[in-house]
N, C-alpha and C positions, 0 to 999 in steps of 0.2 A: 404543454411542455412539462417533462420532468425536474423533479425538485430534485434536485444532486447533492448530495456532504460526500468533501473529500478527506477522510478521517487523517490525522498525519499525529503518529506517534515521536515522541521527545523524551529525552531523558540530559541534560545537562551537555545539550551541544548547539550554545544557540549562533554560533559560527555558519553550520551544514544547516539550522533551520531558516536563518535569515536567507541562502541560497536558494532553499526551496522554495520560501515565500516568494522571494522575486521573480520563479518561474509561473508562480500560479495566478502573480500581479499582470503577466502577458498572455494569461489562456486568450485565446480568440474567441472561446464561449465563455460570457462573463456569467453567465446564470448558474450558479454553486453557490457553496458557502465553505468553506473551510474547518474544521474543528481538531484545535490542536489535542489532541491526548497526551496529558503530560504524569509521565509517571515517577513525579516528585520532585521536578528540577527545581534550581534555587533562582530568585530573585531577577537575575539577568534572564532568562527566558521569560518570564511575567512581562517582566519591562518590554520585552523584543516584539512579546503579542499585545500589548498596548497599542506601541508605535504602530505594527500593522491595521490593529482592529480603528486606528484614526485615517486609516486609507480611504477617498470615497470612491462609494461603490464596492467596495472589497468586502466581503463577510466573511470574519472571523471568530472563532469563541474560543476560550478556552476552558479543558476540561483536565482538574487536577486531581492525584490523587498525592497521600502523604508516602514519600520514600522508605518502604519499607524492604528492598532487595527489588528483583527483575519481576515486573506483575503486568507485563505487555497486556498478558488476553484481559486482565480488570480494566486496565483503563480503557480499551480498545470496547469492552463492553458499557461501560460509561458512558463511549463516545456514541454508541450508537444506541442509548439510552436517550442521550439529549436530542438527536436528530428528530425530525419531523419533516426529512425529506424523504421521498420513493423509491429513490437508488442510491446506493453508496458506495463508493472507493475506496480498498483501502488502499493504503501506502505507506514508506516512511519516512521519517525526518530526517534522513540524508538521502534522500534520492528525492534530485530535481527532475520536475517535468517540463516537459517540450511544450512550445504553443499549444498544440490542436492534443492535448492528453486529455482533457475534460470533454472537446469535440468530437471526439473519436471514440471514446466510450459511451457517449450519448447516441452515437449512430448504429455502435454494433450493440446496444444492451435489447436485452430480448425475453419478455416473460418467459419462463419455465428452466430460464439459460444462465449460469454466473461467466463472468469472462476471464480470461487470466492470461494476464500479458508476460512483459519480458524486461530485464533491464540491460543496462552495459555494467560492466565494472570499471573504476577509473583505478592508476595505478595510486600509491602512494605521495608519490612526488608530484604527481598532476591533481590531484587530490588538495594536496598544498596550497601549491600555485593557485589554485581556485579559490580558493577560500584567501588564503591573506593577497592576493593582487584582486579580490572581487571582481573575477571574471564573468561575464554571463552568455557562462557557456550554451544558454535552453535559448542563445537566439543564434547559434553558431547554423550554417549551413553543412549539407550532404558531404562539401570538398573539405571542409576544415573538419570535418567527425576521417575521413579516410587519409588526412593529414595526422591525426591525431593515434590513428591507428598505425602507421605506417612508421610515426615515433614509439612505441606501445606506451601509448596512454592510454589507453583504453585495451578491453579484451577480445571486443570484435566489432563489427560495422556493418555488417548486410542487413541487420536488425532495422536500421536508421532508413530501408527500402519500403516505400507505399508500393503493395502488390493488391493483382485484384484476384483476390482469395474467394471462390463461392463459396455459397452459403452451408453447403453440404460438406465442404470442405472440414470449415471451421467446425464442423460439429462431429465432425471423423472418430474422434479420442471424447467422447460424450461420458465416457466412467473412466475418463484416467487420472486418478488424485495425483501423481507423481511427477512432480518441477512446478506443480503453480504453488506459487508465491505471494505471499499479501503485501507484497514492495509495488505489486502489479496487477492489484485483482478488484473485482465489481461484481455486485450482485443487487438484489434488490432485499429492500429493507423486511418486508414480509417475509421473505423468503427465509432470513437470517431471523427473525424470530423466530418461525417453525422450528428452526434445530437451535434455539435457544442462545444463539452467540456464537463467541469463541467461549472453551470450557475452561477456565480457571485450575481446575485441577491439574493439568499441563501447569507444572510452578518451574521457574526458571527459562533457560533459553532451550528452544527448540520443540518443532511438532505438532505446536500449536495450528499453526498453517494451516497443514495436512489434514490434521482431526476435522478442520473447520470445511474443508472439502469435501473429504469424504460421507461427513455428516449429509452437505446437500446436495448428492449422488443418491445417497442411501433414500433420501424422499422426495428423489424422483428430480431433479434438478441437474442439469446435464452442464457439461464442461465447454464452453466454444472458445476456441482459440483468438486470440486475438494478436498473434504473431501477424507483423506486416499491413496492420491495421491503424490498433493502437500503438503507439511509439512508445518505444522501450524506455523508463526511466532513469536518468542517469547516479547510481549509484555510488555515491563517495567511501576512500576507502575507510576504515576505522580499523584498530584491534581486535582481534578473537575476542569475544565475549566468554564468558566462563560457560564449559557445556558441560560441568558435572552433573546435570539434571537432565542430561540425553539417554543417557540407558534406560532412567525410569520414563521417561515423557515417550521413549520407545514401545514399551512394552506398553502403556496407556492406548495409544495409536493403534498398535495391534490389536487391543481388547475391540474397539473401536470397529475397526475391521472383520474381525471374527464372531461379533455377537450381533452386527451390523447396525449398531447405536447410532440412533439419528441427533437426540436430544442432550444438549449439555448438561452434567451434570452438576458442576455450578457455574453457572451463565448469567446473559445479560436479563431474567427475568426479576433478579432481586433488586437491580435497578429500576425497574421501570413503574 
């Protein structure tokens, strides 16, 4: 069996983190371990990943870094500095997962392959409701998610469909970096050394993702879909984060692409 870490980044929301831990306290595959990446939060998230890491059976760690503005790809590389498991997940601290999201990844992961799922978006107002009535939504069934759509709490619902996608299928779009996501994405840990991480030089929000795709495109490491497989995670809403760092994280990307750069240039190697 594979060793699994499901990386889940935080930054001072341990509201949307507490919901997401209670989805991963119901996976149907309990073989993971959890690592929270925290990029600088204060005292109540510490506290929140205590109370978890006293769960039995649950594996938790936490990994912190000191707040020094938005530094996702360091602590993200952090996280997959401490692992010492064979495959890894990433995702985020507001997006809860379904039962079978650990299960489901475990069935489609595939040497030479990263996978890249899908999430929902919830509205603002349900978004709320969820968090302060501690709802748990990741045990709601197919009729209450086309309930919920039908109210727009949510952005869509055919997502929340088990199809039987062949194999050939899923690997149709095998070089397409464009819409995967690290709310929704796996690969394996080797694989994610070879291109060095995520690259740090992406400072601020945005693009990181991308770079970190098409890095393992570039060394031969192909994209399978995992729409209608893996279940989509449910995404709470939050504020715009500041994207004055997208024009430059832009053109970073494009270098990325043009000069077809597989290796981080500052990555998870200075950790390890």
């Amino acid at each position: 069996m594979i060793l699994i870490s499901v990386i889940v980044p935080t930054y001072n929301r341990p509201d949307a983190l507490t919901a997401v831990l209670e989805g991963y306290l119901a996976q149907t595959d309990p073989n993971f371990e959890v690592i929270i990446a925290d990029d600088g939060s204060k005292k109540e998230t510490r506290d929140l990943v205590r109370f978890y890491t006293s769960k039995p059976g649950f594996s938790v760690s936490h990994v912190w870094q000191e707040d020094q503005g938005y530094r996702l790809a360091a602590v993200r590389n952090r996280a997959i500095a401490s692992s010492r498991a064979d495959y890894i997940i990433f995702t985020d601290g507001d997006c809860i997962p379904l039962p079978d999201f650990v299960q489901q990844h475990r069935r489609l992961a595939e040497q030479g392959w990263f996978l890249a799922g899908k999430r929902i978006l919830f509205s603002e107002a349900f978004t709320k409701r969820v968090l302060s009535d501690h709802i748990p939504v990741h045990e709601w069934d197919i009729w209450q998610w086309l309930g919920a759509r039908l109210q727009k709490n949510i952005n869509r619902w055919l997502l929340f469909l088990h199809l039987p996608v062949s194999g050939s299928m899923r690997k149709f779009w095998a070089k397409r970096w464009q819409s995967a996501m690290t709310c929704n994405l796996s690969a394996w840990r080797s694989d994610l050394l070879r291109v060095n991480g995520v690259d740090e030089t992406f400072t601020g929000w945005g693009r990181e993702d991308s770079d970190l795709v098409i890095r393992l495109i570039h060394v031969g490491v192909g994209r399978k879909s995992a729409r209608f497989g893996v279940p989509p995670v449910l995404h709470l809403w939050h504020k715009q984060v500041d994207r004055s760092s997208l024009v430059e994280n832009s053109k970073l990307l494009k270098d990325s692409i043009n000069y077809k750069r597989s290796y981080a240039m500052l990555g998870v190697d200075q950790y390890l």
